[in-house]
N, C-alpha and C positions, 0 to 999 in steps of 0.2 A: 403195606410198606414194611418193609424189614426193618425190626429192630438196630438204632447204633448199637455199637461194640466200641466200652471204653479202652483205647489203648495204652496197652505201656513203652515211651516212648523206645524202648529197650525193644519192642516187636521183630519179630524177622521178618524185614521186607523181602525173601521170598516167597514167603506166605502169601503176602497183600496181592505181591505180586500175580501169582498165582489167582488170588480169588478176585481179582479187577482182571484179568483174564478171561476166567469164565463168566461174573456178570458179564464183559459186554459182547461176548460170543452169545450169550442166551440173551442179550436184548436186541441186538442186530436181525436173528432169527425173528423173534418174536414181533420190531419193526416192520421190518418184510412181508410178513404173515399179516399182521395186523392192515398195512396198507393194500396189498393185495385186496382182502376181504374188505378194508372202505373204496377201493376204486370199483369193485363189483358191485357194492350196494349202493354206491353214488351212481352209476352208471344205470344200473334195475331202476332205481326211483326216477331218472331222467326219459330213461325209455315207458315206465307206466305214466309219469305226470302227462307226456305227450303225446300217448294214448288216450289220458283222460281229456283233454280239451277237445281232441277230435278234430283235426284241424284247425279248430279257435285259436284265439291268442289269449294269454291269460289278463284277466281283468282286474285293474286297481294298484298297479304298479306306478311307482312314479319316475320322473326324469331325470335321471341320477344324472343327464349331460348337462344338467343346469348349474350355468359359472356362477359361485359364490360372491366371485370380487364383484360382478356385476360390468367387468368390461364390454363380454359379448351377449346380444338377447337375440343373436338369429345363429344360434349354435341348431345342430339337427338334435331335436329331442330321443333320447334313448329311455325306454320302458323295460326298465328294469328291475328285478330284487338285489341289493349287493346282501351278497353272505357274513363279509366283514365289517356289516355296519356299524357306525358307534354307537355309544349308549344312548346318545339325546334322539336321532334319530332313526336307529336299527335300519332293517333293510331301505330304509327310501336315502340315506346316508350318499350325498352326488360324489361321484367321480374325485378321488385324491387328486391336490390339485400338482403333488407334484411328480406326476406320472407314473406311479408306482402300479402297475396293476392289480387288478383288483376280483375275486372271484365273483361273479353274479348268475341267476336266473335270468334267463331271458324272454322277453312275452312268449314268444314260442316254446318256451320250458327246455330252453340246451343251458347246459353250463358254459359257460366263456370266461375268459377274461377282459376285461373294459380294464381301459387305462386313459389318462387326460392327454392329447395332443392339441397344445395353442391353447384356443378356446371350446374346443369342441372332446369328442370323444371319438374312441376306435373299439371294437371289442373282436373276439375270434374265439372259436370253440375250445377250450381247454382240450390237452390231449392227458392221454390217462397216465405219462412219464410226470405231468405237471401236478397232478392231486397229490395230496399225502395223505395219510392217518388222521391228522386233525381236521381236515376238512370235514368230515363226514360229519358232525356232533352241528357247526353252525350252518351244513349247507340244510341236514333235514329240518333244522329249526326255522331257517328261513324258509323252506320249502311248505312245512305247516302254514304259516302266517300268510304266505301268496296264494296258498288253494283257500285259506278261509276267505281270504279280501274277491277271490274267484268266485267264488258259490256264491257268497254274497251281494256281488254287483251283476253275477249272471242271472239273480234270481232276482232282483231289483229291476234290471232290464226285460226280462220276462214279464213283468208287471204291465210294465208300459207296452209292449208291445200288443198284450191283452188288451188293456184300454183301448191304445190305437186301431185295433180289429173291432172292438166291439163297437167303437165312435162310427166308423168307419161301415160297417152293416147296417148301423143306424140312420147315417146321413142316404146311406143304397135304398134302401128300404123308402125312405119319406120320399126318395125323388121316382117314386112307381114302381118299386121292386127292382130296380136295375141290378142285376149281378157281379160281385167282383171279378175283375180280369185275371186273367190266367193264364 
């Protein structure tokens, strides 16, 4: 941050003039520039997350379409991360109720925007005119927290489905060696 500069009210404002000129020709640039390069790496991190599931959908998201007031309980549930969650409940933070849209993860790992219509919710893929510069800093942070809640409930699921195989060869086995189908 640059140092203030005390002024004497006596200054020559075309001075000022002049250097509030150049600040905001070198911050406009450097805006541009800077957003460029987060729509790039917001767009890389959307395209590896969706590589990494592999088809899957991402696991341990909650339903940000869940109405707070409690009007509606057969809204269509949405599994999502919202990026701009608040502090009490960070990404699982449901759908602003007063239609403001909202950036999120989506189980399939695209960016959208969800926004509240009625009781229920809408969302649609962010286009890259709609990102800014700030986004980048709370989508990778939510993006962390979704792949840990991921590994951790795909590895949880993993478990069980071991179990389930091993039960399973066990009950084949007692009833004569019967083999599993295929």
């Amino acid at each position: 941050m640059m140092p203030m500069r005390v002024r004497q009210p006596s200054s020559d404002i075309e001075d000022l003039l002049a250097e509030a000129e150049q600040a905001s020709g070198a911050l406009m640039v450097r805006r541009e520039g800077a957003r460029d390069s987060a729509v790039a790496a917001l767009r890389a991190l959307e395209e590896r997350m969706q590589a990494a599931i592999a088809g899957d959908t991402l696991r341990g998201l909650s339903d940000l379409a869940y109405d707070p007031t409690g009007r509606s309980r057969d809204s269509t549930p949405l599994q999502a991360a919202n990026i701009y969650g608040d502090r009490r409940y960070g990404i699982d933070a449901v759908a602003p109720v007063n239609g403001k849209p909202t950036l999120v993860w989506t189980k399939d790992a695209v960016l959208a925007l969800m926004w509240r219509v009625g009781v229920g919710v809408e969302t649609r893929p962010v286009g890259d005119e709609e990102l800014t510069a700030q986004d980048l800093e709370p989508a990778m942070r939510a993006a962390h927290t979704v792949l840990e809640r991921h590994v951790m409930r795909a590895e949880k699921t993993h478990a069980t489905y071991e179990r389930v195989d091993a039960l399973a060869k066990k009950v084949l086995e007692s009833m004569g060696g019967l083999s599993p189908a295929k």
